[in-house]
C-alpha positions in Angstrom: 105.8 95.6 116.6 109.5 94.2 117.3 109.1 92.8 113.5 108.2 96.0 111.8 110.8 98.0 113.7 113.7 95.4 112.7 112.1 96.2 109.2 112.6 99.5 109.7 116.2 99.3 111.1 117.6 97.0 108.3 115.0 96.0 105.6 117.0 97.7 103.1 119.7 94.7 104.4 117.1 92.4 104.4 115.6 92.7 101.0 116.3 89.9 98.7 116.7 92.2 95.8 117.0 95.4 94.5 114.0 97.2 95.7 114.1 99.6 92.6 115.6 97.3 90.4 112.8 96.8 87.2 112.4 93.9 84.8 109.5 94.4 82.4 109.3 90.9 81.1 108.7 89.8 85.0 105.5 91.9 85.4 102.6 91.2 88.0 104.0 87.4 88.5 102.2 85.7 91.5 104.3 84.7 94.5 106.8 82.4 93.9 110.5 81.0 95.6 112.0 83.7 93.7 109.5 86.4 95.0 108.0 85.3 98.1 105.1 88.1 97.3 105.5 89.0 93.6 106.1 91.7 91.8 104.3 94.5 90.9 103.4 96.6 87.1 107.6 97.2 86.8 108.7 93.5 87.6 110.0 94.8 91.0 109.8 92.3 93.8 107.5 92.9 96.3 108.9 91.9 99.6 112.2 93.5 99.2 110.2 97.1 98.5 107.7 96.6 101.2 111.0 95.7 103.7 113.0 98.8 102.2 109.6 100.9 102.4 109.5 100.2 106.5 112.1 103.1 106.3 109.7 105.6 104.9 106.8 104.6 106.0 107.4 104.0 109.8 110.4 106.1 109.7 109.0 109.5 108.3 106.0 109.1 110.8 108.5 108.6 114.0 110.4 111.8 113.0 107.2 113.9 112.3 105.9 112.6 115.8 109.2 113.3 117.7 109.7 116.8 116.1 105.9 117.4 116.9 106.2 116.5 120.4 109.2 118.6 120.9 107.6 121.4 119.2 104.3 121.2 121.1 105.3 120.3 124.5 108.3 123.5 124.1 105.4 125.7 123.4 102.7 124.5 126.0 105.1 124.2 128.9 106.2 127.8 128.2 102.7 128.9 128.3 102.4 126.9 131.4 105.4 128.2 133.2 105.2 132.3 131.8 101.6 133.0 132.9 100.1 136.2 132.0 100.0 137.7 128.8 102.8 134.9 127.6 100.1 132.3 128.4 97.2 133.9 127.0 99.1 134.9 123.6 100.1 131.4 123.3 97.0 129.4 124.3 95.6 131.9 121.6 97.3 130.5 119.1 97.0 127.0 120.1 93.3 127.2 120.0 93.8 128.6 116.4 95.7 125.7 115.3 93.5 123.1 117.1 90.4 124.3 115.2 92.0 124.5 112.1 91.4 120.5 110.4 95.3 120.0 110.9 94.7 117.4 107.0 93.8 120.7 105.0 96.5 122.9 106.5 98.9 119.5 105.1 97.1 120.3 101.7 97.7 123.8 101.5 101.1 123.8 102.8 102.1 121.3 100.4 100.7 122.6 97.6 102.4 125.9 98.3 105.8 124.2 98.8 105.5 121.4 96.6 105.7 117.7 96.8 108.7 116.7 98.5 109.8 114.5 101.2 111.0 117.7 103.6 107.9 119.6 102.5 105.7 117.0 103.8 107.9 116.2 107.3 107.4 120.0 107.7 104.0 120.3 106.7 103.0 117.4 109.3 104.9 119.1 112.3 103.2 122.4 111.6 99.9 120.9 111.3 99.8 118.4 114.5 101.8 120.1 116.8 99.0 121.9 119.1 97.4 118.4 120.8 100.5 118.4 122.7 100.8 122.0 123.4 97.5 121.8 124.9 98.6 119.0 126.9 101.7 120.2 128.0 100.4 123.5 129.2 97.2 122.0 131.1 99.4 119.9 133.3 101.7 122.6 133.9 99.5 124.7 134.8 97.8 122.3 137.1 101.3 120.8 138.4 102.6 124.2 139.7 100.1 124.2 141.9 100.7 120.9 143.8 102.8 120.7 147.3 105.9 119.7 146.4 106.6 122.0 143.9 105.6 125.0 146.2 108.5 123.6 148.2 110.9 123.5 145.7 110.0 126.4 144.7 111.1 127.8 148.3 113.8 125.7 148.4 115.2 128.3 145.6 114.6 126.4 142.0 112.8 128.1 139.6 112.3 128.5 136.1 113.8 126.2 133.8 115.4 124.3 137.0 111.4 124.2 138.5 110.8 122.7 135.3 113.0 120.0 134.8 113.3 118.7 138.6 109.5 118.8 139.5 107.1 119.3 136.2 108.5 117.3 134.0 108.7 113.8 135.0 104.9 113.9 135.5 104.5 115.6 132.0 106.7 113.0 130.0 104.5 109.8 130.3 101.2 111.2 129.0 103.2 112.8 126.4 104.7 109.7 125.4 101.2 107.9 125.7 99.6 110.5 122.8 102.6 110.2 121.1 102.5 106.4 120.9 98.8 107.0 119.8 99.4 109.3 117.0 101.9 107.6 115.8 99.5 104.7 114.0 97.6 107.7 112.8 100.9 109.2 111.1 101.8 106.1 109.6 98.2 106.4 107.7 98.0 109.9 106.7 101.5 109.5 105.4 100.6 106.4 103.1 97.6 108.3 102.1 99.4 111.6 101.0 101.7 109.3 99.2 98.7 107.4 98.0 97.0 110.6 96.6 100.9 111.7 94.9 101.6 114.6 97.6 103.9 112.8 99.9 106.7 109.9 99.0 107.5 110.4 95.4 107.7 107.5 93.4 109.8 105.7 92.5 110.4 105.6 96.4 109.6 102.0 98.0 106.7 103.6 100.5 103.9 101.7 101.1 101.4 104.2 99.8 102.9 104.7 96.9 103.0 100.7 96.5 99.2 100.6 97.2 99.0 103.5 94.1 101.2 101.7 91.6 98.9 98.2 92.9 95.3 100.0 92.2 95.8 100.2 88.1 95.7 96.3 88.0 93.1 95.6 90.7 90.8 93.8 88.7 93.5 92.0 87.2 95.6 91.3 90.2 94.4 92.0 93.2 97.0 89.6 95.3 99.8 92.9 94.4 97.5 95.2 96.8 97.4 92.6 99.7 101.3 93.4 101.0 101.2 97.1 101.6 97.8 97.2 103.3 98.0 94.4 105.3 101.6 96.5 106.6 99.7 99.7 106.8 97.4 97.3 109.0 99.4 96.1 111.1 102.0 99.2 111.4 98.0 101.0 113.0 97.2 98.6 115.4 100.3 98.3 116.8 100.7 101.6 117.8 97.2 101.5 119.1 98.3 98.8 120.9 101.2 100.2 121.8 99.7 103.6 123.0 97.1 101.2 125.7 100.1 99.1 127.1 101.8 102.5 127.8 98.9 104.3 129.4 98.2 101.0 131.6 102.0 100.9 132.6 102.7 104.2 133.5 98.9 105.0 134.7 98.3 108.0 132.7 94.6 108.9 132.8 93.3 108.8 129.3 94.8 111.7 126.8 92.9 112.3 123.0 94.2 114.7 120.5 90.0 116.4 121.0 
């Protein structure tokens, strides 16, 4: 995980050449001292756009899941906290989004606004924001209840004071734990929109659209596939992995986007 992220950070640093940078006459060569991993179709090296493509591909799924976490926690902890016809309004249209398939509302959203990489970061936080709505509001709702936040609530705080002081340290670690989850699950839809020519444009140096450019020689050279799956992998199970360490740590009881 530490590797990926320092890919992330500064594989654009790291790269030994130009990840964009083409040379026709050096097409599909195996790996070598010059290109640890080859090159692809375009006689780009390999390595340096699977480093730079860290940015995009792990990058673009932590910003859809931070801005989905803010989004749906925001609107489940004011459904929570409101009550009433605020609650039910809201929990209305969380049910509507939650039984909506959150991949087709991507489809349609895209194809509206058009391939682009702030189409698609907006499309994504509009389709997988109500898991943690749901989330939020159920341990609201549950949490104003308890003891100690009667007291406060005597004490004087209240609303967004109530909030902050009392519901939502016990709200942050699940939320954290699903978002830790999700995250290896981003990082694949991502590729695969990218894959299918809806996400990451090409020429871009995102692993999805390496695993499209590798696909046309597959017969020929399947070694030029190997490097972005094997990232796409790896990036997976180590947010799954991630995700367990963090529920065991904190002791959140399990949480599922279902």
């Amino acid at each position: 995980m530490g590797l990926m992220l320092l890919a992330a950070l500064a594989g654009a640093w790291l790269a030994p050449h130009d990840p964009l940078a083409m040379n026709l006459g050096q097409g599909f060569q195996g790996p070598s001292w010059s290109h640890l991993l080859g090159t692809d179709a375009l006689g780009r090296c390999l390595l340096s756009r699977l480093l730079a493509g860290a940015r995009y591909s792990l990058g673009l799924s932590a910003a859809v899941v931070a801005a989905t976490m803010s989004l749906g926690a925001g609107v489940g902890s004011l459904a929570g906290m409101a009550g009433g016809k605020v609650d039910m309004l809201l929990a209305r249209l969380i049910d509507l989004f939650l039984a909506v398939p959150p991949l087709v509302m991507v489809l349609g959203m895209i194809g509206g606004l058009g391939p682009s990489l702030g189409n698609l970061l907006l499309a994504l936080m509009l389709s997988y924001w109500a898991p943690y709505a749901r989330l939020a509001r159920s341990m609201v709702i549950a949490g104003r209840e308890k003891e100690f936040v009667e007291a406060s609530r005597i004490a004087g705080s209240k609303g967004l004071a109530l909030f902050r002081r009392c519901l939502l340290p016990q709200l942050l670690p699940a939320l954290l734990v699903l978002a830790s989850l999700e995250a290896g699950m981003m990082v694949a839809i991502n590729s695969g929109l990218s894959f299918l020519g809806i996400g990451v444009q090409p020429p871009t140096p995102e692993w999805g659209v390496m695993l499209y450019d590798a696909r046309l020689a597959l017969s020929s050279h399947p070694w030029a596939l190997v490097p972005p799956a094997a990232a796409l992998c790896m990036a997976v199970l180590s947010f799954n992995l991630l995700g367990e360490g963090l529920r065991d740590a904190l002791q959140v009881r399990k949480v599922s986007r279902f």
